[in-house]
N, C-alpha and C positions, 0 to 999 in steps of 0.2 A: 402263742406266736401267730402272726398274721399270714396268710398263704401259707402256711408251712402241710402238707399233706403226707409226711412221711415220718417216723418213729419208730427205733424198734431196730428187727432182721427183714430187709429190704434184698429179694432173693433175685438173683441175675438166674433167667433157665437161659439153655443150650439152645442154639439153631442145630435142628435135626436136618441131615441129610437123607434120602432114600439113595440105593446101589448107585444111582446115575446122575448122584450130586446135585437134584434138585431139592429144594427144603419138601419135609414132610410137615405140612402142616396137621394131619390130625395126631400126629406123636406127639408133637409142640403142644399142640394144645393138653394131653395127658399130661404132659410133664409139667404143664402151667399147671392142672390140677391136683396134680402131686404136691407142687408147690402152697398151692392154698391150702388143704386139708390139713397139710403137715404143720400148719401156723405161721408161717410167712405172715408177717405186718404188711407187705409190700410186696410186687415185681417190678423190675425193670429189665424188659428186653430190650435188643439191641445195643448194648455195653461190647465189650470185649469178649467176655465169655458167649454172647452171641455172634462173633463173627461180624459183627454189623459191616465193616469196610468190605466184605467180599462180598455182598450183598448188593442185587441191582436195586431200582426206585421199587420198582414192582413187588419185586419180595419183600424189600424193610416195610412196604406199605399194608403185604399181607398178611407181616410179621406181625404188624402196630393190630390189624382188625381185629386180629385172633387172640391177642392178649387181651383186648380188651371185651371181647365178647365172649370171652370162658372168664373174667373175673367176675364181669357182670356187676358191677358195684363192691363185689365182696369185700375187695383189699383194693388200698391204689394202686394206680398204674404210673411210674417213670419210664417214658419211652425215652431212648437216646434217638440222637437226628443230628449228628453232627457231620457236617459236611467238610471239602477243603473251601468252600464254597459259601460267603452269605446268602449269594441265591437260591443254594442247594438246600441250607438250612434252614431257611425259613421255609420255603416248601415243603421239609421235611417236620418240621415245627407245626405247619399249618391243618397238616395232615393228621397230625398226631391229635391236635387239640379239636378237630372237626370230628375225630373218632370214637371220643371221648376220654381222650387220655387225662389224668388228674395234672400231671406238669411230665418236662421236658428235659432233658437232660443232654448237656452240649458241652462235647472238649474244643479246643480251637485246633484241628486238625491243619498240619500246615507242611507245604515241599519248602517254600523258601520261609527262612526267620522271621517270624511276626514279631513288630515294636507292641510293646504294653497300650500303645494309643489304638493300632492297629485292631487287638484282643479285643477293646473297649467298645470302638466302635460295631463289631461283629455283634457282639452281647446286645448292645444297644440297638441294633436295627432287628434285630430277630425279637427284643422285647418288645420293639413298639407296632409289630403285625400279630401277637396274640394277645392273650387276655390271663393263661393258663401260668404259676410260676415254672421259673427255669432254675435247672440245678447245675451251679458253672463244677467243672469237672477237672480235675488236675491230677493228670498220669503222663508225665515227661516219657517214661518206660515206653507206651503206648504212641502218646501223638507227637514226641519230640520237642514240644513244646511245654517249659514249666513256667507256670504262672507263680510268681511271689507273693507271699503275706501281703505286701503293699498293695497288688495288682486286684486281689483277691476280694481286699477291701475296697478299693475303687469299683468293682465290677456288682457289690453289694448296694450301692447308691443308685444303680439302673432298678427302678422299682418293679418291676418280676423277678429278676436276679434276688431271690429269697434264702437258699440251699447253695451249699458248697460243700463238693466232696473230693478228700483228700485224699491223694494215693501214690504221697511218694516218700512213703513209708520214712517221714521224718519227724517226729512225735513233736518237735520244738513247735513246728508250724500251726499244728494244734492248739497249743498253750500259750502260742501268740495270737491268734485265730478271738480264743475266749478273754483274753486275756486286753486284747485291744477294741473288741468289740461287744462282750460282755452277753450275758445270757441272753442276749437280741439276736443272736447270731445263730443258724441253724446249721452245725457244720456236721458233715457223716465220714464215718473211715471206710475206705479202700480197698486200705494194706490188709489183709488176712492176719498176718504175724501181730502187726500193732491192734488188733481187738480190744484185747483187755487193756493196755496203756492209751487208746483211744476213748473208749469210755470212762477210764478213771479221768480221763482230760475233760472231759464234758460233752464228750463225739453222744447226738440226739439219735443215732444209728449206726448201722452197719450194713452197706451194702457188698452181697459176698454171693459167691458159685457154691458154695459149702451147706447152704440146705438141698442142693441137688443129691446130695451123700447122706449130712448126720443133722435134720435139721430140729432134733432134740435136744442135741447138748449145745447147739447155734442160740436157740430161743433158750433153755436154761441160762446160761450165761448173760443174757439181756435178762431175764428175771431176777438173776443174783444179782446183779448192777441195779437194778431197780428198788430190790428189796435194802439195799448198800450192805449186803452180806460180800463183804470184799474177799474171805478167804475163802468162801464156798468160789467165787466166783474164779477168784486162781486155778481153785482144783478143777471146774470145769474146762478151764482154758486152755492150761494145761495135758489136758486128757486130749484133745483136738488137735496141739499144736502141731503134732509132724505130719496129721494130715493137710492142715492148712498151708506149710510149708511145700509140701509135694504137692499141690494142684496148683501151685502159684509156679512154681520153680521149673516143671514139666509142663508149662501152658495148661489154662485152664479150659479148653474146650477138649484138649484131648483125653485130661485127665479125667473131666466128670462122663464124659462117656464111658469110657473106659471103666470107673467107678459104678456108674449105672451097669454095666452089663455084669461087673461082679456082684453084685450086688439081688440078681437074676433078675435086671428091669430092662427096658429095650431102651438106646441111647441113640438109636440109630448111626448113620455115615457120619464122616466129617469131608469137605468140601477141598480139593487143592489148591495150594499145595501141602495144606497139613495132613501128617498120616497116622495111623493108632500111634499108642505107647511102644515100647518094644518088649520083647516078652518077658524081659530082665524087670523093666520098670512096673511092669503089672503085677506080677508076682511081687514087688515091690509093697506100691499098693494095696495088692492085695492081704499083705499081711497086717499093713497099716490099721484097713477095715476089718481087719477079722478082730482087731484087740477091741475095736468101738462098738461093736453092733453084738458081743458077745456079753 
């Protein structure tokens, strides 16, 4: 596949806070390397599990440098840069692909209802200021805005527009996705819960918060998929699923901190107005990890 630079477990890390809510960039940067070592195919900060919307230019910018200079070539980089803003976006775009990021990763974040021409045009003006591809993004949960199969496939024809990742946890979209657009299409899951029916769909990834925690049995499961050992790959799935469920379900930034610190690794603050888990939910948690890691 042509521009395609992603395949695999595509791992979302955590923007770290210090006590006084500024990002910690050299935690960040640990935890990017955690990410690597652990076998990650991919990062992409700035997603959701990075907080990116409470994040000023400045920081998402120091956020972009530092991912990409503890990868150092290793593994790509998907930076998110989505703004309410084309302006913001492609500056945000521009930054990314100056820094070395491999592609870009953009929802249409929006206060008032964007028309499908509206989404098009965004796409399109933020394609034709890089060079780098873009990965259209669809989480209605997140930006209020759900892009349609139809939409989706229009937004494929803007030639950077390569990747499309799905995250609203509706498995049909998928199998319309391959289904109308055929193995041309580079489409990645989301949803945590749809994993494994994401890949039996033909989903070329998974972008997920979930190697911040278990990213053994994350990567097992894209190796049972790959091997098409389909029941090993149940069993795997299976094994994971009520943690998958409880980091989506309790927000995922709160939750992989929190995970990190049981886990005895530093996960640093989180930024207001989000606060820890409560102590019911970690003990929660907590017992989640103790069945995985034992």
């Amino acid at each position: 596949m042509k521009n395609i630079p992603f395949k695999g477990i595509i791992a979302y890390p955590i923007t770290p806070f210090d006590q006084d809510e500024k990002i910690d960039i050299p935690l960040f940067k640990k935890l990017v390397e955690k990410l690597i070592v652990s076998g990650s195919h991919g990062i992409a900060p700035l997603g959701s599990t990075g907080v990116m919307p409470y994040l000023s230019d400045e920081e998402k910018e120091a956020i972009t440098e530092a991912s990409i200079q503890q990868t150092n070539g290793r593994i790509p980089t998907l930076v998110g840069v989505s703004n309410l803003t084309t302006e913001k976006t492609i500056h945000h775009a521009r930054f990314a692909e100056k820094a070395g990021a491999d592609a870009v990763m953009i929802i249409p974040m929006s206060y008032w209802k964007l028309t499908d021409d509206e989404i098009v045009a965004h796409y399109d003006a933020v394609a034709g200021k890089i060079s780098i591809p873009i990965m259209a993004y669809n989480n209605p949960a997140t930006s209020g805005v759900d892009m349609s199969p139809a939409l989706l496939k229009r937004l494929l024809e803007i030639p950077n527009v390569t990747m499309i990742k799905e995250s609203t946890g509706d498995i049909q979209r998928m199998h319309y996705l391959k289904k109308e657009l055929g193995d041309g299409v580079a489409f990645y899951n989301g949803s945590n819960p749809l994993a494994l029916s994401a890949f039996t769909a033909g989903a070329r990834g998974w972008c997920t918060a979930a190697p911040n925690l278990i990213p053994e049995l994350n990567i097992s499961l894209y190796h049972a998929i790959e091997e098409g050992n389909l029941e090993k790959a149940k069993d795997i799935f299976y094994r994971q699923f009520d943690l998958l469920k409880f980091i989506v379900n309790k927000g995922l930034p709160r939750a992989v901190k929190a995970g990190l610190n049981i886990l005895g690794e530093e996960g640093g603050s989180l930024r207001s107005p989000l606060k820890p888990l409560t102590e019911k939910e970690t003990e929660e948690l907590k017992n989640i990890i103790k069945t995985l890691v034992n």
